[in-house]
N, C-alpha and C positions, 0 to 999 in steps of 0.2 A: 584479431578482434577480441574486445577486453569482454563485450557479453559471453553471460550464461546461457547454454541452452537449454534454454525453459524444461525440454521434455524429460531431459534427468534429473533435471531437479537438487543437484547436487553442488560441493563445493571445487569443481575442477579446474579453477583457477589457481588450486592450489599445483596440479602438474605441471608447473616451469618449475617448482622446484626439483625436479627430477632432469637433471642434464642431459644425463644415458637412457636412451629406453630401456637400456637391462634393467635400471634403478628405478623401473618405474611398476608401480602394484601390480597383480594378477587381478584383470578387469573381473572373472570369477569369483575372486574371493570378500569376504567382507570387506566392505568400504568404511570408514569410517573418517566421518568427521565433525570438528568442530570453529566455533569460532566466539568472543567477546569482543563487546562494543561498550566503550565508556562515554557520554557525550555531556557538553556542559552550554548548556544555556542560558547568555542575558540579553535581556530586552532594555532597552532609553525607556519605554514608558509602558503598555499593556502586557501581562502576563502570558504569553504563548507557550501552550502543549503544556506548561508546567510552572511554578513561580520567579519567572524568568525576571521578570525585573528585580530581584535581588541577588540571581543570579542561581540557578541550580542544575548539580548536578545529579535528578533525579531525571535522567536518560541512559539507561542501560538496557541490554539486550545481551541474551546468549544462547547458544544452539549447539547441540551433539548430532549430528546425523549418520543413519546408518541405511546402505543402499548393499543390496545382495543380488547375485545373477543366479535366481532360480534354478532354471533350464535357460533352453536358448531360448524363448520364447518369453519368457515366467520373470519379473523383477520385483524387485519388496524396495520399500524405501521409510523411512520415519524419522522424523525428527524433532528430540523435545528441545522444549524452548521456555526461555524465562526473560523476562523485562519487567521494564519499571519505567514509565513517563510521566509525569506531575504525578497526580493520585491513582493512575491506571497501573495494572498488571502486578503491584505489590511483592516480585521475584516471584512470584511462583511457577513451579515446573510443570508444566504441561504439554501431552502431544499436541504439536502445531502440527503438523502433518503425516499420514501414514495411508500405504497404497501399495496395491498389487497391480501389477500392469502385466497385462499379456500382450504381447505384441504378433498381430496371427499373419500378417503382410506390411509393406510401407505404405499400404496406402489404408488402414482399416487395423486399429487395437480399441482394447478398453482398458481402461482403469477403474479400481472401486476403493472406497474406503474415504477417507478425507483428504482432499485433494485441493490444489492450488487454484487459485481460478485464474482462466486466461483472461486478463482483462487490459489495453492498453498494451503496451511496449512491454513494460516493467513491473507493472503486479505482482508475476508470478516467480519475480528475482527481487522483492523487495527488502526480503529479510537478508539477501547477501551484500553486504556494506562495498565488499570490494567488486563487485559486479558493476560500481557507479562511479561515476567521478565528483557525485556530490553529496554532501552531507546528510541534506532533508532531499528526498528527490519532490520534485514539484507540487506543494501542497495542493494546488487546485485539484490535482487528479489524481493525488495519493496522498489523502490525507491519514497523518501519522492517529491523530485521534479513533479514527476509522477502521485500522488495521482489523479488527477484532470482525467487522462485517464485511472486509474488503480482499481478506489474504486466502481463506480456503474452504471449501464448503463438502457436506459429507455426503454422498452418492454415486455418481457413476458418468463416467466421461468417456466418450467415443473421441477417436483423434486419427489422423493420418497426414502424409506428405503423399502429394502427385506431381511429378515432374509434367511441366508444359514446354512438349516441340516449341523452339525459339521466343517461347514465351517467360522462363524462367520457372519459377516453382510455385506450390501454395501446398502449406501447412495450415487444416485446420482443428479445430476442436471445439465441442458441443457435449454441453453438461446441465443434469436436472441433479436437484437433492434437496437440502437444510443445511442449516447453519446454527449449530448450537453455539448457545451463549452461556457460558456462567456469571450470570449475571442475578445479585439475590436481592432483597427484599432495601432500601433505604433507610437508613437510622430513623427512629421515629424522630418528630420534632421537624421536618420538612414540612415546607407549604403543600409541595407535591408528593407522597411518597410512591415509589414503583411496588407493584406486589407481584406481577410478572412481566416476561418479555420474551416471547418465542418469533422463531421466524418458519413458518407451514411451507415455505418454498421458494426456493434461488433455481432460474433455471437463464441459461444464454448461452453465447461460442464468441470464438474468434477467429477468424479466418485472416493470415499473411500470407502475401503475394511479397514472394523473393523474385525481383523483376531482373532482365538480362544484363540490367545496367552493373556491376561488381560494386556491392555495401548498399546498395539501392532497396529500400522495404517499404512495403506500406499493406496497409490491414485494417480492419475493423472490428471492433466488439459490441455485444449487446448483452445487457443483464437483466432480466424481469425478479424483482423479490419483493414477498410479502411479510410485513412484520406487523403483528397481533402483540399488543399489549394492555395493561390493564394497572391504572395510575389509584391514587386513592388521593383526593381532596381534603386535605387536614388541616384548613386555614381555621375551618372553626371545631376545634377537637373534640366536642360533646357529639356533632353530629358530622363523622367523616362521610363523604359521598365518592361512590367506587365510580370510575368513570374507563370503560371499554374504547379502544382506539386500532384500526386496520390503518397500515399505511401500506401504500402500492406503489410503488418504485420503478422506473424502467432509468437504466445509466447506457448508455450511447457514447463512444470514443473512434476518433478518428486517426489515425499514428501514419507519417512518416521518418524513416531512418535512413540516413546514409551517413557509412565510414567508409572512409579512402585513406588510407595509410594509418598514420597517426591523427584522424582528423574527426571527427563526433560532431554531427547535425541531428536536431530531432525535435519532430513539431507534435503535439496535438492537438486537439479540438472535441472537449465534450460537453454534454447537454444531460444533467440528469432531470428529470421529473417526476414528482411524487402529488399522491392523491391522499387525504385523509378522510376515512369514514370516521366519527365520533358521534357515541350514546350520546356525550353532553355536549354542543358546541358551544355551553357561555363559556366552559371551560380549558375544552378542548379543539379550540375551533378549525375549520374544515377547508382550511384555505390551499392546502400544500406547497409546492415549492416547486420554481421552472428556472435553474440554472443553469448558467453559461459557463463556463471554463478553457483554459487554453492556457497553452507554454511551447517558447521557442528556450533551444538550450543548445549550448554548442561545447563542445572541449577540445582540447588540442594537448598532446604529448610531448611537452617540451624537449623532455630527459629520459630514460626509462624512470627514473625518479619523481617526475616533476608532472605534475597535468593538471592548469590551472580549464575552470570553465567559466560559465557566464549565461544565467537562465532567467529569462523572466516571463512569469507566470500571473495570470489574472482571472480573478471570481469575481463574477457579475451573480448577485445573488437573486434579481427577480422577482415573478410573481409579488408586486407593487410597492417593491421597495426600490424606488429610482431616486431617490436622493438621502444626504446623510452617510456616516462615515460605515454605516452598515449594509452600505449600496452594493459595494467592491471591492476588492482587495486587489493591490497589484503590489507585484513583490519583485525585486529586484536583485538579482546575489550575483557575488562572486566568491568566486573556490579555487584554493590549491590543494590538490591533493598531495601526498608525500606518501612513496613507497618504499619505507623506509629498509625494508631487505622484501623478501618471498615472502614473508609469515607478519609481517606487521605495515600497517599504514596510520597515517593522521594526514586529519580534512581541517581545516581552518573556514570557514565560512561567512559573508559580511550580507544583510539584507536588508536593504532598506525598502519599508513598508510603507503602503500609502491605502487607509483603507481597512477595515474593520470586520468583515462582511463573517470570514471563519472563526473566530473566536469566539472562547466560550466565558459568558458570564458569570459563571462557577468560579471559576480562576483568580477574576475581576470583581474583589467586594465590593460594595458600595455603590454598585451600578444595576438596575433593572433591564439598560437595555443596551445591544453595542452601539449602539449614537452615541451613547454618552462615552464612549471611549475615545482616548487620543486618536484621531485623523492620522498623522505621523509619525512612524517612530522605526528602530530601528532593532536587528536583531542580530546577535553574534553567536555561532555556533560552532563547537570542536568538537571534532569525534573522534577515538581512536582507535582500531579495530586489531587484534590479533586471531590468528584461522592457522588450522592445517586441513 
């Protein structure tokens, strides 16, 4: 099986390159690893994740991780991280993730610190390139923009594995905390500017059911999170108006998996919904948002070299936006991956889009709103990743 196991959190995909189990670490002693991702994005017509219709290779990513065996009981894990997506992340180095896990039975640990959140299939393996056989994994339910509110939140997670008499297994996990954001003030000169943005509480679980069937999984996740911010109105700059805004969030996924040899099937189905409270609604109005999402995705191992896949993914955006290019999004890809030795790969990527719905206007001058964006177009993505 090419997945990572979520609960370590670690890069152990890199153990095939160990032949010998002599040759292979003291599970005891520091782990250490790392890995870079260079990726290059063009788009035929709307700018995606970054100014792709010119073509950019402002998609990179990179990570040091370091995982320690306490006791037998006792494990530390951290890992800094740096990227860079269109105008996001700017390289800079920061803990993405760090965590003490006591482990007190298999059916019953905790963790604290800033942790991964279990959410879907993939969430909480998303920063591992080689964990996937595709380049972007499914924007509908892991959107790359989102990373920052979607990959790890700081507080305390309850987890365990109980095996079921002829029923097969269930692994789950349940967590409350925050979610800080570095996130600071906007250049003056915006229509809108941000003057803050916090989030008071992320709390949900996931529970998978490893069924008797062999590669057979399926599971569910729930998120509840609240994000408190506070805009400032400067269309007319003599007199700026501060305007207060609560949004309430619940994210709902549904995941099946099965691998059978060299073989990758895998469905989802999520539904997020959000509520806006707003001091001003001529400005900020209180309409929120009841989305659809889904993806089917399959891959196949041709070579140990070779694993071409084939995913298509759809956002239905909702809440009364039923027609117009900013209705849906369906996205269509295909991928070859190339494992070029142990320590390096490249992903080639082709996607034709139909659909407008997750894009961002920012990206898109000249446009107020996504309707007015091209309906079809298409996107080419390369990644290439090195790890030990």
């Amino acid at each position: 099986m090419w997945r990572v196991a979520s609960c370590v959190c670690v890069l152990v995909v890199c153990s095939d390159a160990y032949a010998d189990d002599d040759d292979a670490p003291d599970p005891d002693a520091l782990q250490i690893h790392g890995f870079a991702s260079q990726g290059y994005l063009k788009s035929t017509h709307n700018n995606y994740l970054a100014e792709s219709r010119d073509g950019s290779f402002e998609f990179f990513e990179a990570g040091l991780t370091f995982t320690k065996q306490l006791t037998d009981r006792l494990r530390f894990g951290a890992q800094f991280f740096g990227h860079r997506l269109g105008d996001g992340g700017d390289y800079k180095v920061a803990v993405d993730w760090a965590y003490l896990d006591y482990h007190l039975r298999d059916w019953i640990g905790i963790r604290a610190g800033r942790i991964k959140l279990p959410f879907g299939l993939y969430n909480d393996t998303a920063d591992i390139d080689a964990a996937h056989p595709t380049a972007l994994l499914p924007q509908s339910v892991y959107p790359e923009e989102d990373r920052n509110f979607l990959l790890a939140q700081t507080g305390v997670e309850l987890y365990g594995y109980r095996e079921l008499p002829s029923l097969g297994d269930i692994e789950y996990r349940f967590y409350a905390g925050t979610i800080y954001l570095d996130v600071g003030p906007q250049p003056a000169g915006g229509p809108i500017g941000l003057v803050s943005l916090r989030i008071p509480y992320v709390s949900g679980g996931r529970i998978m059911w490893e069924t008797p069937i062999p590669g057979l999984r399926a599971g569910v996740s729930l998120q509840y999170l609240r994000l408190d911010t506070r805009l400032l109105d400067q269309r007319i700059p003599a007199m700026p108006v501060p305007v207060d805004a609560s949004i309430s969030a619940r994210l709902a996924v549904a995941s099946v998996e099965y691998e059978a040899d060299d073989a990758l099937f895998a469905f989802e189905y999520a539904r997020w919904k959000s509520t806006i409270d707003s001091s001003n609604p001529m400005i900020i109005p209180e309409d929120g948002a009841d989305s659809s999402r889904a993806y089917g995705m399959m891959a196949y191992r041709v070579r140990p070299w070779l694993q071409p896949a084939l995913t298509y993914s759809v956002l239905y955006a909702g809440k009364g936006q039923l027609v117009g290019a900013g209705a849906s999004q369906h996205d269509a890809s295909a991928t070859l991956r190339f494992d070029l030795n142990p320590f390096w790969l490249l992903k080639l990527e082709l996607h034709a889009m139909r659909g407008t719905a997750a894009l961002n206007t920012t990206l898109n001058p000249g446009v107020t709103s996504v309707d007015d964006l091209a309906d079809r177009w298409l996107l080419f993505v390369a990644k290439t990743t090195v790890y030990f």
